[in-house]
Residue frames as a rotation matrix with the C-alpha (Angstrom) as fourth column:
UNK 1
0.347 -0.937 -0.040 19.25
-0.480 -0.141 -0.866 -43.13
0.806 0.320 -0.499 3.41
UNK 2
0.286 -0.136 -0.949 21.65
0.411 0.912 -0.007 -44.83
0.866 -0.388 0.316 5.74
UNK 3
0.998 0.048 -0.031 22.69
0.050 -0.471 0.881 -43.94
0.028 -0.881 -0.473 9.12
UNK 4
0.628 -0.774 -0.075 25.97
0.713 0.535 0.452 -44.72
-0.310 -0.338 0.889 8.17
UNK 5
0.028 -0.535 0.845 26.43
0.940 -0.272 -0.203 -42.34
0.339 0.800 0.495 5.74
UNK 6
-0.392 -0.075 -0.917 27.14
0.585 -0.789 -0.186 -38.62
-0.710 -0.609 0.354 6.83
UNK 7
0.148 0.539 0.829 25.62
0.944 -0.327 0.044 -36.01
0.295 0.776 -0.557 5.57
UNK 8
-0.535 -0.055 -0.843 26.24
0.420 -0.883 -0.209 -31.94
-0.733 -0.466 0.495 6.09
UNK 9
0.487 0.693 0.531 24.15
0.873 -0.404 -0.274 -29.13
0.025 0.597 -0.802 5.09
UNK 10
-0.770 -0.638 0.030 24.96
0.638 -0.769 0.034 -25.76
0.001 0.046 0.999 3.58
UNK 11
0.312 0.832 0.459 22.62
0.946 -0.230 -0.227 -22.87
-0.083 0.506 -0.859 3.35
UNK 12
-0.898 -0.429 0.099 23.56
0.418 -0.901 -0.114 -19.70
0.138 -0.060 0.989 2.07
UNK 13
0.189 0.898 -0.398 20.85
0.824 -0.365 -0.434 -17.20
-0.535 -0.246 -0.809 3.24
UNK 14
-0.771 0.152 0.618 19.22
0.381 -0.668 0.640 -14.44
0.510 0.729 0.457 1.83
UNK 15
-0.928 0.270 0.258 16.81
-0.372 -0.622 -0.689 -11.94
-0.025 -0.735 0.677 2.94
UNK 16
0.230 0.752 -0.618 13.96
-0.936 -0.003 -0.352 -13.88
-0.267 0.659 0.703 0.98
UNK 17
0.883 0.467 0.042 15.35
-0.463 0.882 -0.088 -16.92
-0.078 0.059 0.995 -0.08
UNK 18
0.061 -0.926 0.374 17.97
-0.735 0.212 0.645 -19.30
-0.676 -0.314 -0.667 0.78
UNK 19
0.408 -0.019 -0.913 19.56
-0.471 0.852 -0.228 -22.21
0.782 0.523 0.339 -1.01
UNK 20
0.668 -0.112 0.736 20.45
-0.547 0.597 0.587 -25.61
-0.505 -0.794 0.338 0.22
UNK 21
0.345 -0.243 -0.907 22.95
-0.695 0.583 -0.420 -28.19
0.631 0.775 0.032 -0.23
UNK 22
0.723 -0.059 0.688 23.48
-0.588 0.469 0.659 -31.10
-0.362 -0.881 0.304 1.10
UNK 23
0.327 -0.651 -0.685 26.39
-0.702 0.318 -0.637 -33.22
0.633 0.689 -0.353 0.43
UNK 24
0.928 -0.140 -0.345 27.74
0.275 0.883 0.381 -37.08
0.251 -0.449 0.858 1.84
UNK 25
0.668 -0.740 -0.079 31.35
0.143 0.023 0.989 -37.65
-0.730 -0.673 0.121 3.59
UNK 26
-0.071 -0.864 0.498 32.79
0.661 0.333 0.672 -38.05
-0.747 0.377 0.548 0.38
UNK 27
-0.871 -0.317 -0.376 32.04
0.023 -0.790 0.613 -34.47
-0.492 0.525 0.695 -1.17
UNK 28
-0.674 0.728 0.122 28.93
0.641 0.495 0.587 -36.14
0.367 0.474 -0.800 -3.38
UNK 29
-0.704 0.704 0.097 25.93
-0.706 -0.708 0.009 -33.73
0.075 -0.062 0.995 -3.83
UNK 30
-0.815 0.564 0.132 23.21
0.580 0.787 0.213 -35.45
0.016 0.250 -0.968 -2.84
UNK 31
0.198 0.970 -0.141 20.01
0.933 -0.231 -0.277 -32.51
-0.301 -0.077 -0.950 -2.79
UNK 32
-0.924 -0.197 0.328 19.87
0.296 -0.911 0.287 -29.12
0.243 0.362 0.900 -3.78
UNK 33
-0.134 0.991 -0.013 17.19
0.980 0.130 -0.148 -26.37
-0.144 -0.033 -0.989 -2.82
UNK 34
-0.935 -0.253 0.248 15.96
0.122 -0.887 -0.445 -23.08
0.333 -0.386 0.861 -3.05
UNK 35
-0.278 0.657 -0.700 13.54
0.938 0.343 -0.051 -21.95
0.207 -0.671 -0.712 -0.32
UNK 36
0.483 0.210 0.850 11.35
0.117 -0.978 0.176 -19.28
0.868 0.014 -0.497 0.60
UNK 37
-0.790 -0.595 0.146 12.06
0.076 -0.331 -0.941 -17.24
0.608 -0.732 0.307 3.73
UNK 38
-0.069 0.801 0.595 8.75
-0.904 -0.302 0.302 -18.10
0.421 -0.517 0.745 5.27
UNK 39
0.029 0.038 0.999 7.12
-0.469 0.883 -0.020 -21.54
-0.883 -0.468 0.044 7.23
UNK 40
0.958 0.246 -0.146 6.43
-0.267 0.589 -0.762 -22.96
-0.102 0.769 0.631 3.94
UNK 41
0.252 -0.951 -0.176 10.21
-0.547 0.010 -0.837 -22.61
0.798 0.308 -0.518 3.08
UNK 42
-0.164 -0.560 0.812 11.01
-0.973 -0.041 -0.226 -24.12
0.160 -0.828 -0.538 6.23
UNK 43
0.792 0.373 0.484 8.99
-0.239 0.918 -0.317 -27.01
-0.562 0.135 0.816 6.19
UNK 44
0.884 -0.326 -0.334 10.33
-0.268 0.232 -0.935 -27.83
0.382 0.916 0.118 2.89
UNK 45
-0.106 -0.989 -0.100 14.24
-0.503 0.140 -0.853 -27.85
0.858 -0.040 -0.513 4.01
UNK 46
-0.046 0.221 0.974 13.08
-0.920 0.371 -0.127 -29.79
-0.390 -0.902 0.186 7.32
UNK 47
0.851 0.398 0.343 11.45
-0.161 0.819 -0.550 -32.70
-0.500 0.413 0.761 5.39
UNK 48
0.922 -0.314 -0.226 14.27
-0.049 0.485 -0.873 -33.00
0.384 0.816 0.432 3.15
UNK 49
-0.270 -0.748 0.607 16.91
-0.948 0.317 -0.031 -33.01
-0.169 -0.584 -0.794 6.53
UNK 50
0.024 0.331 0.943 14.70
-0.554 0.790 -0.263 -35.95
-0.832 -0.517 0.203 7.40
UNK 51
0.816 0.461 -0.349 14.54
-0.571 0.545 -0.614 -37.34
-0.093 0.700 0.708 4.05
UNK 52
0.577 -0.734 -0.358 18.24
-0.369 0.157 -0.916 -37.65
0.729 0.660 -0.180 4.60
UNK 53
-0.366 -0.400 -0.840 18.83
0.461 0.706 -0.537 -39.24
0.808 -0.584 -0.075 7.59
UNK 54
-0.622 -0.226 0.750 17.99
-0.478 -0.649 -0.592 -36.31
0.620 -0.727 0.296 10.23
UNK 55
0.487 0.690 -0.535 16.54
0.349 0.408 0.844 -37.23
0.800 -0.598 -0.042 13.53
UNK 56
0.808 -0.186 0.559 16.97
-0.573 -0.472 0.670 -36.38
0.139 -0.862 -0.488 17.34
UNK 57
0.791 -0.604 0.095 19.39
0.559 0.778 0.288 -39.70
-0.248 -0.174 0.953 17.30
UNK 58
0.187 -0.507 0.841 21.27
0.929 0.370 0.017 -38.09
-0.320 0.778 0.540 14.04
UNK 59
0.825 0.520 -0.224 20.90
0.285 -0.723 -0.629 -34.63
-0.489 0.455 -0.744 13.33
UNK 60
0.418 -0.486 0.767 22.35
0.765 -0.268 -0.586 -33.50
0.491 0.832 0.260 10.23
UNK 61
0.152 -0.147 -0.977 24.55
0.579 -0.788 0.209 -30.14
-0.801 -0.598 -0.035 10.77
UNK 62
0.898 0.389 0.207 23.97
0.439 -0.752 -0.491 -26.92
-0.035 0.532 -0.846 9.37
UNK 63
-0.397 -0.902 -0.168 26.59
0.861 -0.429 0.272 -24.77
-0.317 -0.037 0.948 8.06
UNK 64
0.412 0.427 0.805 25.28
0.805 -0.584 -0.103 -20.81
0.426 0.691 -0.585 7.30
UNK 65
-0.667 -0.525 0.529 26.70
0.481 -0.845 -0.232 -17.41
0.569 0.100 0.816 6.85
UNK 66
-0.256 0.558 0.789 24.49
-0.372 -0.811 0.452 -15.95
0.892 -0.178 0.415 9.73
UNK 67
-0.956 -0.292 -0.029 23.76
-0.005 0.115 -0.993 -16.39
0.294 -0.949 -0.111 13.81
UNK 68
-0.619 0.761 -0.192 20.16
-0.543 -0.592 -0.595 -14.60
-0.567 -0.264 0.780 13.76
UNK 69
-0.800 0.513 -0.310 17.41
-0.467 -0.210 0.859 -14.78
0.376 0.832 0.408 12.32
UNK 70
0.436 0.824 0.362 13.94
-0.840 0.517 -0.164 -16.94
-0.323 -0.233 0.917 12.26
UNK 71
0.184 -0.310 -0.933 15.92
-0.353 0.865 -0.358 -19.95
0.917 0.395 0.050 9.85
UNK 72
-0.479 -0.871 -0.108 18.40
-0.328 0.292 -0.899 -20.25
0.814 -0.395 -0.425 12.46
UNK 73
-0.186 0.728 0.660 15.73
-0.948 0.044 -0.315 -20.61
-0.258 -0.684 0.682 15.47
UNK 74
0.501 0.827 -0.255 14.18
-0.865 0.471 -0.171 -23.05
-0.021 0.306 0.952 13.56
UNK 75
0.054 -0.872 -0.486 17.70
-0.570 0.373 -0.732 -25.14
0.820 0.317 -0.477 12.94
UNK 76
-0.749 -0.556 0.360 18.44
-0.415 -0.030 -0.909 -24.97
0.516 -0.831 -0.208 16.74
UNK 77
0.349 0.720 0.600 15.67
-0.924 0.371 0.092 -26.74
-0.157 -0.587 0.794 17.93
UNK 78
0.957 0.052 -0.285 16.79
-0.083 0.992 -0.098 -30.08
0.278 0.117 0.954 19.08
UNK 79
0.362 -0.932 -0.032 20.03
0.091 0.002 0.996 -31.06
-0.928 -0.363 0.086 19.16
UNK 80
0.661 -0.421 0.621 21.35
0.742 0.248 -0.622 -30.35
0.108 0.873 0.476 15.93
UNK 81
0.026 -0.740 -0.672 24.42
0.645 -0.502 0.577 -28.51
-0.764 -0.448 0.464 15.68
UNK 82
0.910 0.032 0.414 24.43
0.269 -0.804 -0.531 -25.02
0.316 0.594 -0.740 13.60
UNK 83
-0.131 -0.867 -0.480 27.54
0.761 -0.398 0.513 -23.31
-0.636 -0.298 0.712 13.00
UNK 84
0.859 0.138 -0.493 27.93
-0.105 -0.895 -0.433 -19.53
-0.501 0.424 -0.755 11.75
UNK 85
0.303 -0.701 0.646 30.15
0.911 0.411 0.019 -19.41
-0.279 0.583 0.763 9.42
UNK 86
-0.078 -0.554 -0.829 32.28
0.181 -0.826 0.535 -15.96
-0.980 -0.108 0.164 8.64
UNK 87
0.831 0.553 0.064 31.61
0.059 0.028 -0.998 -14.60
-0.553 0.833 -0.009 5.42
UNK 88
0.661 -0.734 -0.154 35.20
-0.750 -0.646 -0.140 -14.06
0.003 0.208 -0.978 4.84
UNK 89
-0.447 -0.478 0.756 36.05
-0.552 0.813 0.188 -17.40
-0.704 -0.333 -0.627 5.84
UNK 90
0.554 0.510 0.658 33.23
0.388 0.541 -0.746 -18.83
-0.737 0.669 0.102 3.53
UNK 91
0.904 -0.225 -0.364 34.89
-0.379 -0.815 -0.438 -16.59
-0.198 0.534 -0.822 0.85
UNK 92
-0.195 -0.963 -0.187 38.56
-0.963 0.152 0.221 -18.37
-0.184 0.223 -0.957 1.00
UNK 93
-0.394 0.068 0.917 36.96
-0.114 0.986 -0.122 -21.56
-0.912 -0.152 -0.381 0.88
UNK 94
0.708 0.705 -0.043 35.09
0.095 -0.155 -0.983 -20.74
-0.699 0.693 -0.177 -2.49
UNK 95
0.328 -0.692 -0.643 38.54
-0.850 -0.513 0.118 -20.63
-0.411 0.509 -0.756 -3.96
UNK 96
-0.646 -0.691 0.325 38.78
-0.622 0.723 0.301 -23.71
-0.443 -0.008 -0.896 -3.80
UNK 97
-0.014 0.818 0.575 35.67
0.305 0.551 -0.777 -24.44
-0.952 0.165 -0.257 -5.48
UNK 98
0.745 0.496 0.446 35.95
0.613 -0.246 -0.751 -22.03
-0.262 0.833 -0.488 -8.29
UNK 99
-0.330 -0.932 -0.148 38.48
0.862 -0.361 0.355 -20.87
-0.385 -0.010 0.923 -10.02
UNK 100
-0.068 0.578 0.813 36.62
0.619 -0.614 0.489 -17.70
0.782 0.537 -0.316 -11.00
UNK 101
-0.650 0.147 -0.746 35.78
0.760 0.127 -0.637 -17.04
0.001 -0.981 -0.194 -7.58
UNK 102
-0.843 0.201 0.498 32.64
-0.048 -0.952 0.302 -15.43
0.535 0.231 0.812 -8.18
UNK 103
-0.553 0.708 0.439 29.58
-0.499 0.140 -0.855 -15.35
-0.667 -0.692 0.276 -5.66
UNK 104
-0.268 0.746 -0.610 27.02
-0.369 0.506 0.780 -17.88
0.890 0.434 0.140 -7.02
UNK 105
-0.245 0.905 0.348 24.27
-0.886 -0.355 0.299 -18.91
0.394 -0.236 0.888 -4.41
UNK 106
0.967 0.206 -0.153 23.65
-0.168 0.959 0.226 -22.80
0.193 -0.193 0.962 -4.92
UNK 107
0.296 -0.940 -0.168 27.74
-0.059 0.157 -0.986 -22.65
0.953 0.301 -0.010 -5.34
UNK 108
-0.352 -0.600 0.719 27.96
-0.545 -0.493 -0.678 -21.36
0.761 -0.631 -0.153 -1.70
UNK 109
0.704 0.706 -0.079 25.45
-0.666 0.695 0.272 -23.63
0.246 -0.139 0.959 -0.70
UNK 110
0.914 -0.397 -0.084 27.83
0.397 0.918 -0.015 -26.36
0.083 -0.019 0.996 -1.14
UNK 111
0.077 -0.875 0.477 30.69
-0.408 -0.464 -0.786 -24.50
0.910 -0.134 -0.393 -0.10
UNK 112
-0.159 0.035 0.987 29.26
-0.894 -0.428 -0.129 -24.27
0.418 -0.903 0.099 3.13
UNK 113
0.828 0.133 0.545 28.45
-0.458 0.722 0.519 -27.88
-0.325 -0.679 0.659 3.67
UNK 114
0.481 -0.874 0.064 31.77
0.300 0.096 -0.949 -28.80
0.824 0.476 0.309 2.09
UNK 115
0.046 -0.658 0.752 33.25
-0.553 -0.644 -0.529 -26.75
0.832 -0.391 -0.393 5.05
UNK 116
0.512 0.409 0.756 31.27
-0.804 0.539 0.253 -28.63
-0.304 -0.737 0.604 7.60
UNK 117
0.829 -0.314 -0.463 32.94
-0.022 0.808 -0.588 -32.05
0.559 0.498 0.663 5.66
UNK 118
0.418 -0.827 -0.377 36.10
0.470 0.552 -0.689 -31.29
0.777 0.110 0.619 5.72
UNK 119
-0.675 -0.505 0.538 36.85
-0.047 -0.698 -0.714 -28.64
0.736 -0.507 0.448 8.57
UNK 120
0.635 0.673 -0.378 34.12
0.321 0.215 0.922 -29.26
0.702 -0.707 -0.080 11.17
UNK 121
0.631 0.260 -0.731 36.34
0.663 0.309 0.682 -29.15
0.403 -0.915 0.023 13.77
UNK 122
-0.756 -0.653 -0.045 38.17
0.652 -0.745 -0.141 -26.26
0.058 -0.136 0.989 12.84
UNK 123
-0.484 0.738 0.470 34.31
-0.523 -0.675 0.521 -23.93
0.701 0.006 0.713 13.65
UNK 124
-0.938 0.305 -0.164 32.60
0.222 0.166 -0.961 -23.81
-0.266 -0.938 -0.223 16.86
UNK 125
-0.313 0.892 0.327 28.84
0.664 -0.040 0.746 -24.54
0.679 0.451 -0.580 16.68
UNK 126
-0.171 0.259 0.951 26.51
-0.326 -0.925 0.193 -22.25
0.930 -0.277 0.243 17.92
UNK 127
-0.772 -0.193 0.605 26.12
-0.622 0.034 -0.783 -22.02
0.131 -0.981 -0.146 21.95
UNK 128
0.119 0.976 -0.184 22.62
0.374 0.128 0.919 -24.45
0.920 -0.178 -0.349 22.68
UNK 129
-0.699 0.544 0.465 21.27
-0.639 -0.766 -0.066 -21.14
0.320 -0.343 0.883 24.42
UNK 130
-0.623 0.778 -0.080 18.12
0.623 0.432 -0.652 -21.77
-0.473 -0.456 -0.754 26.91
UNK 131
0.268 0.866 0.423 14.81
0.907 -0.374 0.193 -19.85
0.325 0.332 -0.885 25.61
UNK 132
0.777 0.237 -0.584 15.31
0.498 -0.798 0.339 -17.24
-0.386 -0.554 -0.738 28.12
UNK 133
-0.029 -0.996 0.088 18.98
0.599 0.054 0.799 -17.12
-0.800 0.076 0.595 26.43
UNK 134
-0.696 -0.005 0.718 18.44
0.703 -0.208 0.680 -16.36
0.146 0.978 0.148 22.70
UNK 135
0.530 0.661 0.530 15.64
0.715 -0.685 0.138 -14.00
0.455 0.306 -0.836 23.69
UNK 136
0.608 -0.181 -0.773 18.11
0.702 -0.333 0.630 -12.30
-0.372 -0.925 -0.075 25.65
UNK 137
-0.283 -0.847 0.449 20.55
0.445 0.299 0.844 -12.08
-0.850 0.439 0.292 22.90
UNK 138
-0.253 0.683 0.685 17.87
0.944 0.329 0.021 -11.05
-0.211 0.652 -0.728 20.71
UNK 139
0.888 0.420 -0.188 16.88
0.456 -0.860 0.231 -8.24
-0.065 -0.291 -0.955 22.36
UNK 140
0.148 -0.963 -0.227 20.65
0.483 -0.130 0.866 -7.42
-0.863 -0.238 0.445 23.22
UNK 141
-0.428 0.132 0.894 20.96
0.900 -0.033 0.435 -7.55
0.087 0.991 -0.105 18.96
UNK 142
0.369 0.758 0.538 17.91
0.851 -0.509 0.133 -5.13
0.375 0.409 -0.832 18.65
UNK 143
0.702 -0.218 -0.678 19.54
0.461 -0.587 0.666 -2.85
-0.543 -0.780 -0.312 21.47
UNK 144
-0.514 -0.787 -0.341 22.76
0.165 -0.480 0.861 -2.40
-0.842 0.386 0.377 19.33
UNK 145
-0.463 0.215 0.860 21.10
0.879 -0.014 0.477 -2.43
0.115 0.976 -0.182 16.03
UNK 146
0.775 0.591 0.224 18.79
0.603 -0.798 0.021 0.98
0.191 0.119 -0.974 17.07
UNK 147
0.503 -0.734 -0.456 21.90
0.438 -0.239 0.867 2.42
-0.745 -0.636 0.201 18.42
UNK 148
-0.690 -0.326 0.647 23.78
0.646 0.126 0.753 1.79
-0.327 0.937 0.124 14.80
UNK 149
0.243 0.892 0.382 20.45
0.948 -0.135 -0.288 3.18
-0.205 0.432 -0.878 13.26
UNK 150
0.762 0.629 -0.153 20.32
0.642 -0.766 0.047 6.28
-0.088 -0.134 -0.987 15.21
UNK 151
0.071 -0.871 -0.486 24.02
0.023 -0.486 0.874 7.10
-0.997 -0.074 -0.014 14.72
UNK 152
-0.674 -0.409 0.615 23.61
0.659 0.043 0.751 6.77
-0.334 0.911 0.241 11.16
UNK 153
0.319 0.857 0.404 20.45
0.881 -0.426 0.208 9.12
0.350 0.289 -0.891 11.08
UNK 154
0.746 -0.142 -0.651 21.94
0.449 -0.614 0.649 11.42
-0.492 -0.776 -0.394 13.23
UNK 155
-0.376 -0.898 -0.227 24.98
0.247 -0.334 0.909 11.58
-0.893 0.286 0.348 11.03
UNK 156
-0.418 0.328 0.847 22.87
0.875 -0.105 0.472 12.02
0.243 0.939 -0.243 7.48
UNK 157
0.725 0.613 -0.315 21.03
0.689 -0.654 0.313 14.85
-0.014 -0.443 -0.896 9.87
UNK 158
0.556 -0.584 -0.591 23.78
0.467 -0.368 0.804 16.29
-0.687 -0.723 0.068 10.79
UNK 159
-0.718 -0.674 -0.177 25.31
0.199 -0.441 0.875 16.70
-0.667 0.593 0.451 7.04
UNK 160
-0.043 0.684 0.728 21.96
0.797 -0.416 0.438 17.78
0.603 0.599 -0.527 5.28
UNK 161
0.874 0.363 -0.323 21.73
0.477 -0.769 0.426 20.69
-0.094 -0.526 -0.845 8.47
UNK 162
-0.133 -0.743 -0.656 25.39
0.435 -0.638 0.636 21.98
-0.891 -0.200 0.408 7.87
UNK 163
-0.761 -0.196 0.618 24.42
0.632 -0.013 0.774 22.61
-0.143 0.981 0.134 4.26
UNK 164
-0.517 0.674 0.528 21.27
0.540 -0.222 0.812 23.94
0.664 0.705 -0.249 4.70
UNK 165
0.827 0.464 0.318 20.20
-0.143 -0.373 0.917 25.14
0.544 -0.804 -0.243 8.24
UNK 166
-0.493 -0.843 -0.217 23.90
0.325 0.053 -0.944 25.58
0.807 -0.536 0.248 10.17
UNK 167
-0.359 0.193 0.913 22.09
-0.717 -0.684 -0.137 27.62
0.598 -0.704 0.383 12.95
UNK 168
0.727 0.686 -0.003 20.32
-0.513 0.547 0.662 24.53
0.456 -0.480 0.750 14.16
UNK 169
0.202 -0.752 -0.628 23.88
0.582 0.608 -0.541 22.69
0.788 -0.256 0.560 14.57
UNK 170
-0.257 -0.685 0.682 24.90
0.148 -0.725 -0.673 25.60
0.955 -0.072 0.287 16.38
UNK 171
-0.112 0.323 0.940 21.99
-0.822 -0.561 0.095 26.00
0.558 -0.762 0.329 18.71
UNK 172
0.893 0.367 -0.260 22.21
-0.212 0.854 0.475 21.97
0.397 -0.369 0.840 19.73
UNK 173
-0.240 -0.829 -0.504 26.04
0.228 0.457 -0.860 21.65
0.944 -0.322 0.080 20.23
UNK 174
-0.172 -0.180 0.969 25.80
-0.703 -0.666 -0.248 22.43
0.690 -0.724 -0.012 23.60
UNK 175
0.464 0.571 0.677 23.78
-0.879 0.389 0.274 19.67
-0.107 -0.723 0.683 24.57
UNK 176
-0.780 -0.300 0.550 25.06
-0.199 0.951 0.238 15.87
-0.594 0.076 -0.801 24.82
UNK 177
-0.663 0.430 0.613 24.13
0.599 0.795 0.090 14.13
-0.449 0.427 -0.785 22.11
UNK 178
-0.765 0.274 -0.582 22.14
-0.346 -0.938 0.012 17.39
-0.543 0.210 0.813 20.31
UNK 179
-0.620 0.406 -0.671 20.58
-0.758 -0.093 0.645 15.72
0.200 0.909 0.366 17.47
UNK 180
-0.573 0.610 -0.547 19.31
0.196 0.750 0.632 12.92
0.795 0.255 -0.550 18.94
UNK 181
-0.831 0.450 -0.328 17.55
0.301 -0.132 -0.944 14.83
-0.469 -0.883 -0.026 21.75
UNK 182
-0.283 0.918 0.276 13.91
0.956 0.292 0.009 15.47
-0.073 0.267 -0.961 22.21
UNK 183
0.378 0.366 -0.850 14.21
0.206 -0.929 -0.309 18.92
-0.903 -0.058 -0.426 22.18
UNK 184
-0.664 -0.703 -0.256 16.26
-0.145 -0.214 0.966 18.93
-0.733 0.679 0.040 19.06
UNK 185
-0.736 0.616 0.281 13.20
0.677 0.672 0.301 16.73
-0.003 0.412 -0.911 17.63
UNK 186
-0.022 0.967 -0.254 10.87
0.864 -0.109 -0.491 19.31
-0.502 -0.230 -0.833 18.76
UNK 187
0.210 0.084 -0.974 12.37
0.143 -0.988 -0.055 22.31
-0.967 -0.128 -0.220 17.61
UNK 188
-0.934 -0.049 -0.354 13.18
-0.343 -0.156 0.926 21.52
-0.100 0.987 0.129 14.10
UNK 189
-0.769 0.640 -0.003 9.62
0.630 0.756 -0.178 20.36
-0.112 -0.138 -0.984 14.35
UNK 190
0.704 0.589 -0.395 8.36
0.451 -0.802 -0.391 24.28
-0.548 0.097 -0.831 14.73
UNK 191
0.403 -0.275 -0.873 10.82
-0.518 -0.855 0.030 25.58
-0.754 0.440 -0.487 12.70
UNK 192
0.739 -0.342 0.581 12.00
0.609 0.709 -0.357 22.99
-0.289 0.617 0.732 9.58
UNK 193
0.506 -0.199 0.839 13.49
0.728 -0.423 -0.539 26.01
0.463 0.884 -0.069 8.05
UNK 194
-0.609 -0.608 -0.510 16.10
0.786 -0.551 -0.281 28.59
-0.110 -0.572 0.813 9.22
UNK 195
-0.779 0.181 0.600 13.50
0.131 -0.889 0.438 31.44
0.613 0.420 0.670 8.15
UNK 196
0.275 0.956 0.104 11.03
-0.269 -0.028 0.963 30.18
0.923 -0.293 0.249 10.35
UNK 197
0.190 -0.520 -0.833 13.45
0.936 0.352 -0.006 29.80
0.296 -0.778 0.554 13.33
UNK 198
-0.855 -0.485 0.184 14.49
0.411 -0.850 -0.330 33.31
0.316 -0.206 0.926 13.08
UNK 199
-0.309 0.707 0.636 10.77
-0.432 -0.700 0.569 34.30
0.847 -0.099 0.522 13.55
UNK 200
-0.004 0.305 -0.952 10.30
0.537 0.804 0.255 31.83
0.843 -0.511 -0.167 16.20
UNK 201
0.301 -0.062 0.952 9.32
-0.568 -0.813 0.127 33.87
0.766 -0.579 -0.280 19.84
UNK 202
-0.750 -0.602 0.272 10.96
-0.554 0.348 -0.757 32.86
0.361 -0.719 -0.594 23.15
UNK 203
-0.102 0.770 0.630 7.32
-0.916 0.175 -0.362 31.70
-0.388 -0.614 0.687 24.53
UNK 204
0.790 0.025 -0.613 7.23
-0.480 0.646 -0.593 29.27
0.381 0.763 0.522 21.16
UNK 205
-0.243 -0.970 -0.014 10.70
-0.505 0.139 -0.852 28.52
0.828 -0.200 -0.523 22.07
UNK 206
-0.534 0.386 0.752 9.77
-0.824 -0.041 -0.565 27.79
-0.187 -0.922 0.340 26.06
UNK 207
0.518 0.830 0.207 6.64
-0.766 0.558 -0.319 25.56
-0.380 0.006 0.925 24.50
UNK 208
0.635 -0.310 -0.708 9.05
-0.352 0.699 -0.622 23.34
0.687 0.644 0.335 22.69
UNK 209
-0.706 -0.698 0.124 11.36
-0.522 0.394 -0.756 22.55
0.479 -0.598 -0.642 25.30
UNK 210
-0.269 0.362 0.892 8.52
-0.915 0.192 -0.354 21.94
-0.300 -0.912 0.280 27.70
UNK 211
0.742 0.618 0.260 6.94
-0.472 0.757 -0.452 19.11
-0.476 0.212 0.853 25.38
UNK 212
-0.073 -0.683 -0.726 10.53
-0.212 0.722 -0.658 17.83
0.975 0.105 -0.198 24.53
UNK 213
0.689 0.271 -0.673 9.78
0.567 0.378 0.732 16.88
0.453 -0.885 0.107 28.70
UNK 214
-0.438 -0.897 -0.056 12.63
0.632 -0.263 -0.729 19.85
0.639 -0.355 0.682 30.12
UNK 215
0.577 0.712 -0.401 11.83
0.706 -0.187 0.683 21.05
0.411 -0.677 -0.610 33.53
UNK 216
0.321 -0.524 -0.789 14.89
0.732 -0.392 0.558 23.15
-0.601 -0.756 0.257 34.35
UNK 217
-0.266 -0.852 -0.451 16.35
0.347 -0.521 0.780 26.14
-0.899 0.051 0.434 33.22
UNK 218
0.123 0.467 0.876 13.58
0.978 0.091 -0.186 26.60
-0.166 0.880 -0.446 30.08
UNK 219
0.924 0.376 -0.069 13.62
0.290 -0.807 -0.515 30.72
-0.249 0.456 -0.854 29.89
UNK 220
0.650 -0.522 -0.552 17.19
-0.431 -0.852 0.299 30.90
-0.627 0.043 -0.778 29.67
UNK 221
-0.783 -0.613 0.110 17.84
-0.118 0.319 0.940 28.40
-0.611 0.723 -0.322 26.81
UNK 222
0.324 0.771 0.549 15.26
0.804 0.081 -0.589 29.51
-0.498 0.632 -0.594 25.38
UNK 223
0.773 -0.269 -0.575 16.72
-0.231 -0.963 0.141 33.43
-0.592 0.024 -0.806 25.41
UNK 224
-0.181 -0.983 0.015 20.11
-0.389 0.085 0.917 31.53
-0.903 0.160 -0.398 24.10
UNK 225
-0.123 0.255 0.959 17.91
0.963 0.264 0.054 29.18
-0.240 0.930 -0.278 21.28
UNK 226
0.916 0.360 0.177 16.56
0.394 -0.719 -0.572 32.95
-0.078 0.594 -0.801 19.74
UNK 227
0.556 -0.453 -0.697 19.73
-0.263 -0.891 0.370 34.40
-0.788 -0.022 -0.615 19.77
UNK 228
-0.281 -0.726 0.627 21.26
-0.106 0.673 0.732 31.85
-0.954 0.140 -0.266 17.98
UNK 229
0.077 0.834 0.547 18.23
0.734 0.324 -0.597 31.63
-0.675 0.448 -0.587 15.50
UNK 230
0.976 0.199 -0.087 18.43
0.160 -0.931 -0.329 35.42
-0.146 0.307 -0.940 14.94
């Protein structure tokens, strides 16, 4: 292809597989894919940047509905410019593709480079991050994402024990954060069951704190876990 001609890519992602579209200055599909989510898949949508002009001179830009990932890594290498695109934003722009406006994959595909056409300079590509950056960012990501997790476990805990085992709520409020301590972890560990809490002995009691890792104050919240229990 020429150098003259522009070219933008869309890819809507998926967890598994993405589609592509590419499309010239003047709207004009020129490629279509759908790719795995692995190297093979990657290759594949590489070779067919290059098939279309890409190069370190030239790179094509990427338009997709996601920051993260391995794809996106792979994008950002070089100079090519990636931009995240809001799904909500991708979303008003599909109106204008379809007068249905119903989610359709390859459709968004070419939404998204369509966006990159005609609005480029209304969307800020991604930062070009150093190595030390994106892993930083990464990790950062993972940091909030267990967070998110454990508040959502904590809260499904939290309404399966008022239904079935209130005493256990009871004997954790006290602490910050109750449910997601290690003693909380240990003791519903010896006792799953409110019937087997009530039999539970202060010494049992005492041993669970110690291997949840508590060094202070073990015989008298232990005395306070059995009353509760009982």
């Amino acid at each position: 292809m020429g150098r003259n001609i522009l070219v933008y890519c869309g890819i809507d992602w998926a967890e598994r597989t993405h589609d592509v579209a590419l499309v010239d200055d003047s709207g004009q599909l020129l490629a279509k894919r759908h790719i795995t989510d692995d190297a093979a898949g990657y290759k594949i949508l590489l070779d067919l940047l290059v098939e279309y002009g890409d190069s370190e001179e030239n790179p094509i830009p990427v338009a997709i509905e996601t920051s993260r990932g391995l794809l996106v890594a792979v994008l950002r290498t070089g100079k090519r410019q990636v931009f995240a695109i809001n799904p909500m934003a991708a979303a008003r722009y599909r109106d204008r593709h379809s007068v249905s406006r119903k989610k359709s994959d390859p459709g968004d595909a070419l939404v998204l480079a369509n966006i990159l056409r005609t609005d480029m300079h209304a969307h800020r590509p991604l930062p070009n991050d150093s190595d030390l950056g994106r892993a930083i960012a990464v990790l950062a990501r993972a940091q909030q994402d267990s967070l998110w997790n454990r508040q959502q476990l904590s809260n499904q805990l939290r309404s399966l024990l008022r239904e079935y085992y209130p005493a256990a709520l009871a004997a954790f409020e006290p602490w910050r954060n109750g449910l997601c301590r290690p003693e909380a972890r240990e003791l519903l560990k010896a006792a799953p069951t409110p019937t087997r809490a009530a039999r539970l002995t202060r010494t049992q009691m005492e041993a669970a704190l110690k291997r949840a890792g508590r060094k202070r104050g073990i015989t008298a919240e232990a005395e306070r876990l059995r009353g509760v229990f009982r």
